[in-house]
C-alpha positions, 0 to 999 in steps of 0.5 A: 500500500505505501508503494501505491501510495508513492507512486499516485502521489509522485505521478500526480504530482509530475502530471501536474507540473506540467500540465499546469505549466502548460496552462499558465501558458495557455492563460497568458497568450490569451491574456496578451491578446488583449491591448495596451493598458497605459499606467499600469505599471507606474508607482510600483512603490504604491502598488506593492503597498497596496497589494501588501494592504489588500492581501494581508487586510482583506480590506476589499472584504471587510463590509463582510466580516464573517465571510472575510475572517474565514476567507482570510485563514483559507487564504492564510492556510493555503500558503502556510500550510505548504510545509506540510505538503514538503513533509508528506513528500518526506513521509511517504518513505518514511512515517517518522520523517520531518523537515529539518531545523523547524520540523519538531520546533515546537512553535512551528508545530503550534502554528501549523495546527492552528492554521489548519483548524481555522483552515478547516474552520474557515472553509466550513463557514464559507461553505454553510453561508453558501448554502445559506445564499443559495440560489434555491432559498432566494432565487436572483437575489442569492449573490451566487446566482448564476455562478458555477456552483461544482466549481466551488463545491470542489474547491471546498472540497479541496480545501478541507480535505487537505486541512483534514488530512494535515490534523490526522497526519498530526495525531497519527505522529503523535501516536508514533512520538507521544510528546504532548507538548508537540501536539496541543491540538491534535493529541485527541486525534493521536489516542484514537489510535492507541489500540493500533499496532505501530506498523499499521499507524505508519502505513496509515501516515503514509496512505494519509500523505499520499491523499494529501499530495493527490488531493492537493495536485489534482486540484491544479490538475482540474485548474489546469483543464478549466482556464475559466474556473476563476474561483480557482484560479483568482488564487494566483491571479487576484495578486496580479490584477490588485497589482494592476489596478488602475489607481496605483494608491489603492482607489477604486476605479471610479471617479474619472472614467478611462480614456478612451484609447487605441493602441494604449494611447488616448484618443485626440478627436482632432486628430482622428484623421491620423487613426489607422483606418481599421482603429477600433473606438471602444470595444468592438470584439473582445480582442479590443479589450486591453489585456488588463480587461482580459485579466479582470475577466479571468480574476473572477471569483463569481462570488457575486458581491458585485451583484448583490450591490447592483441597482438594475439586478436588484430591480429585475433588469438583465444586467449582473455585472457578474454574468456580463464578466463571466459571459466575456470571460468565457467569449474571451477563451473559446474564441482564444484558438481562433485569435491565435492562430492569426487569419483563423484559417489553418486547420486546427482551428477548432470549429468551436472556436470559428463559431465564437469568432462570429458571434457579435460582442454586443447583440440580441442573446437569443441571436448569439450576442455575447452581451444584450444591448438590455444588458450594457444599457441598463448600467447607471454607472453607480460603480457600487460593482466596482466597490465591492469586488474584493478582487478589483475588477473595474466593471463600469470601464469595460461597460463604457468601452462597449458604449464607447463602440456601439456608440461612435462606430455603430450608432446603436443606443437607445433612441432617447440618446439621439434626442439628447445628444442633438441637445447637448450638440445645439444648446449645450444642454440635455433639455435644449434650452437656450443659453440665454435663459441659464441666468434666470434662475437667479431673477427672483433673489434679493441681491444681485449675482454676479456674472463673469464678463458682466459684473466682474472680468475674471474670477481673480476678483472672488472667492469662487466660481459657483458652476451652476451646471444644467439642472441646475439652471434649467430643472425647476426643483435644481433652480432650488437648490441653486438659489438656496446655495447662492443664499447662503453663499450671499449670508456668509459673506462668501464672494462669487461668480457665475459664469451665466451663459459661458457655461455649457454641459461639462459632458458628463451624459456624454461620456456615460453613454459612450459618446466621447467625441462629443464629451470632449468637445463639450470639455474642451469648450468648458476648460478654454472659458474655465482658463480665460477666466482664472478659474481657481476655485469651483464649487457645484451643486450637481454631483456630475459636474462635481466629478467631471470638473474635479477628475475629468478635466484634469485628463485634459490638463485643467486642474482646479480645487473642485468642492461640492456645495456640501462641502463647502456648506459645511466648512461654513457652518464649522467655521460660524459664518452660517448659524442654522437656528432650531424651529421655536416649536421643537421643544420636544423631537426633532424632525426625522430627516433621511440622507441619500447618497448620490452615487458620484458624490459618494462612492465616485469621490469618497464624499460621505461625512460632510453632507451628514455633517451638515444635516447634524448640526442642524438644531431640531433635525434626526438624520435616519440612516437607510440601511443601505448607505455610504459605500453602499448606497443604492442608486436613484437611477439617474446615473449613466445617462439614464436620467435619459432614456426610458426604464421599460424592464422591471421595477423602477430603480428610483421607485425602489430607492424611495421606498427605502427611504419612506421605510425610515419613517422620514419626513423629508429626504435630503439630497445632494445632487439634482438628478437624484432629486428629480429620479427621488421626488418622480419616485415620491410622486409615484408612492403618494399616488399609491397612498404612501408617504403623505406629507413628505419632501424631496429637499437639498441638504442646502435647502434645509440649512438655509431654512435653519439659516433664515430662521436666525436671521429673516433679513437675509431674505 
């Protein structure tokens, strides 16, 4: 039986090697199909801090701390645990072998036991709470919905019986040595064999260490045979794509979005004449990916942290941007044979493969699509994906870079995006208005605002340029919001300027919908008025804006201080500028107000304290928290120009998150961004009509504290 025994383990393990090998080849030649990715390999100082941090803190996994705790001792065990292998080797010639120096160090021993029952301990809590999310109990709404449930039971598998073999193995030595202090944790396992004589307790080690080699390299074997089985393979992988990342710092990818490129290099519009002809604008084939895209899709764990956050899965839309990784992961790897072989026509070309190279990359499903058009337009950009995936897969990137094609190339997006695109090329703004019209909303203060060019020559002359943005001038509840801020702004003493009708859309829906050359027309028409004015300091009410001024333009090399009214707001009241004043018939309870998180303020930029700080320190207010808040606040709906187009699948997302909000029992919902407040108030308007939520309000946070403002001082009006 030993001899059995060392032959499988030593054949398994030869096998292995080289088939594995043979696949990390394979994976690599796939992953270098993809283009250049520029500024991935900058600042290797950060980034190895970064993986360091992520490895060893499980920080991308800590909105979970069960699941995040046990994965950390499975991950732990897997490389700490390796001696234990090199020692199976060792005895499966001889039962009493151990690794020299360390091998009966008792505080080596210690630690190996102990990893390998929280290994053990680890794998069975990841394993329960799959079963308790199991797609069986809650349908879709199980995270692991659509995810390759006998690739993890396998690994599972894997995994506790290796730390079940490495604890026998233990307490079959302590019955060969009897030294107790040696085997703190294992000694109980050891006196089930003392009735057994000597010599069947060494077979048993060695029968025990050739289970554990075979069982350990067959996993690498099945790996090897399944290029897509990502929850095995993101063992290795996850290190390079953390590395990877496109924030060298640590960031997710939010905020600016990637720029367009072709061949690793940002597209210039004005010089598109200079493009090769056959120059992709986006995605057009899975080939068109960069290889750091390829390497996302293969990195996929399927754990479905992205789904469980996503806004349009949650409200029964085709889109789970775990499916949309896995489906081009999958697309990517079946069409790999045909894309190696340069034209696809040498004959072992596998028909497979040939029949993957024809399959449109965006298309309807049912006609061979690998992504549904219902599918790509269903994303609002919120990156609530891209926050959570603990292995850092940049989710909206890829989402825009198909749009970026379907847009500029093909010229299929929903009919509602032509509309708004001949508004923001005409008027400068997605509802058409005319220019001359963007001052109106200030006709009706007590004091006069001043405008660039008319009141003032350039911005040097103030404190701040207050971007006003295009709800915020033309959108009747945004005017609001405007004009509370100007008050405030007027109240505290703070000098500003507004540039009136120099100001155009900063091209934010643009860009979201993938169309770039217009974005960056839009851009480029802003930044030269941004420039000619001196423009040093821009606060913005809109949350887009905010984002486009602050991350977007600094791509084309304007960079400003860019604040977001909350922001601001809040420095004033801390610095006593603002006084907000308690309602004189709140002696009792203060008036229970919600917080929603706009997604571009939040989870784009890290914005969470100082609107909550804001509503704090309003005497006579209770902020009431939504369970679903910060970093994973759900989306009003509006983000990823879908305040545009038209929600005809599921429920509405808007409805949703309102919902969430009357559930707190509030009698307002504060707001920070004006396409949030028209998706929550439409979303508010819906529920009165259904006999909820009676009596309550959609507001700004700047709104609410210039109610507490006035109440102070009534002359400031």
């Amino acid at each position: 039986m030993q001899y059995v025994a060392i032959v499988v383990a030593l054949g398994v393990t030869v096998l292995t090697l080289v088939v594995l090998t043979d696949a990390a080849v394979r994976m690599v030649r796939v992953i270098r199909l993809g283009q250049p990715a520029p500024g991935r390999k900058n600042d290797p100082g950060s980034r190895t801090r970064t993986l360091v941090r992520e490895f060893l803190g499980h920080t991308r996994m800590a909105k979970r701390p069960v699941v995040a705790a046990a994965h950390w001792f499975v991950m732990i065990g897997f490389f700490a645990l390796f001696f234990t292998l090199v020692t199976a080797y060792g005895q499966l010639f001889d039962a009493y072998w151990a690794l020299p120096l360390i091998g009966h160090w008792a505080p080596f021993e210690w630690f190996t036991e102990a990893i390998a029952w929280l290994t053990l301990a680890g794998i069975a809590t990841l394993t329960v709470i799959r079963q308790l999310s199991h797609p069986r109990r809650s349908g879709r709404r199980s995270r692991f919905f659509g995810s390759a449930f006998w690739q993890a039971y396998y690994v599972e598998f894997t995994i506790a019986t290796i730390a079940v073999s490495i604890l026998v193995l233990r307490g079959l030595e302590y019955r060969l040595f009897g030294d107790m202090l040696h085997f703190p944790l294992t000694a109980f396992i050891g006196s089930w064999f003392d009735g057994v004589a000597t010599d069947d307790v060494e077979l048993a080690v060695h029968v025990v260490a050739g289970v554990k080699i075979t069982v350990s390299w067959v996993f690498f074997t099945v790996l090897a045979w399944n290029l897509t089985m990502g929850v095995g393979w993101h063992r290795a992988l996850a290190f390079f794509n953390i590395y990877y990342k496109r924030e060298a710092d640590g960031g997710p990818a939010l905020g600016a979005a990637k720029p367009l490129t072709v061949g690793g290099e940002p597209v210039d519009f004005e010089k598109l004449d200079d493009l090769d002809e056959d120059a992709s604008l986006g995605v057009g084939k899975v080939e068109d990916f960069s290889w750091k895209a390829l390497l996302d899709f293969s990195t996929c764990t399927e754990c479905g942290r992205c789904q469980s956050q996503c806004p349009a899965w949650h409200t029964d839309k085709p889109l789970s941007p775990k499916l949309f990784v896995l489906n081009l992961r999958d697309h990517a790897y079946a069409k790999a044979p045909y894309l190696l072989a340069g034209d696809g026509d040498g004959a072992d070309v596998p028909v497979e493969a040939r029949a993957e190279a024809d399959r449109a990359i965006v298309g309807d499903a049912e006609h061979g699509g690998v992504i549904d058009p219902d599918v790509l337009w269903s994303c609002t950009t919120c990156g609530a994906c891209v926050e959570q995936c603990p292995v850092d897969i940049e989710h909206v990137d890829h989402i825009l870079d198909l749009r970026r094609y379907q847009t500029l190339i093909e010229t299929e997006f929903p009919s509602e995006l032509g509309g708004l695109f001949r508004n923001l090329e005409k008027a400068g703004n997605p509802w058409g208005v005319n220019a001359s019209k963007r001052m109106d909303w200030a006709k009706d203060l007590p004091f006069p605002v001043q405008q660039v060019g008319v009141d003032v020559e350039s911005l040097d002359e103030v404190d701040w340029l207050f971007w006003i943005g295009c709800a915020g001038a033309f959108e009747d509840r945004a005017k609001k919001t405007t004009q509370a801020v100007a008050e405030l702004l007027h109240a505290a003493g703070v000098s500003f300027a507004v540039l009136g009708d120099g100001e155009t859309c900063t091209g934010d829906p643009a860009r979201r919908s993938g169309n770039e050359f217009l974005y960056q027309q839009l851009a480029a028409q802003n930044i030269d008025v941004l420039r000619e004015t001196k423009a040093v300091r821009v606060v913005s009410t809109c949350a887009h804006c905010f984002n486009t001024i602050k991350n977007e333009y600094a791509q084309l090399g304007l960079e400003l201080e860019v604040v977001h009214h909350t922001q601001l707001l809040n420095r004033l009241v801390r610095e006593g500028r603002l006084t907000p004043v308690a309602p004189a018939d709140d002696a009792v309870a203060g008036r229970p107000v919600t917080y929603h998180d706009p997604c571009y303020l939040g989870r784009h930029n890290q914005v969470y304290e100082p609107p909550r700080e804001l509503v704090g320190s309003l005497p006579g207010v209770e902020l009431r928290e939504m369970p679903r808040s910060r970093s994973t606040s759900f989306c009003c709906g509006a983000g990823g120009a879908r305040m545009w187009m038209e929600e005809r699948i599921g429920t509405r997302i808007n409805a949703d998150r309102t919902a969430e909000a009357l559930a707190t029992g509030a009698d307002a919902i504060a707001v920070g961004c004006p396409f949030c407040r028209v998706m929550l108030s439409d979303g508010l308007t819906q529920a009165q009509s259904e006999g909820a939520g009676e009596g309550v309000e959609v507001v700004d946070v700047a709104q609410l504290l210039l109610s507490a403002v006035r109440r102070g001082a009534p002359a400031t009006r």
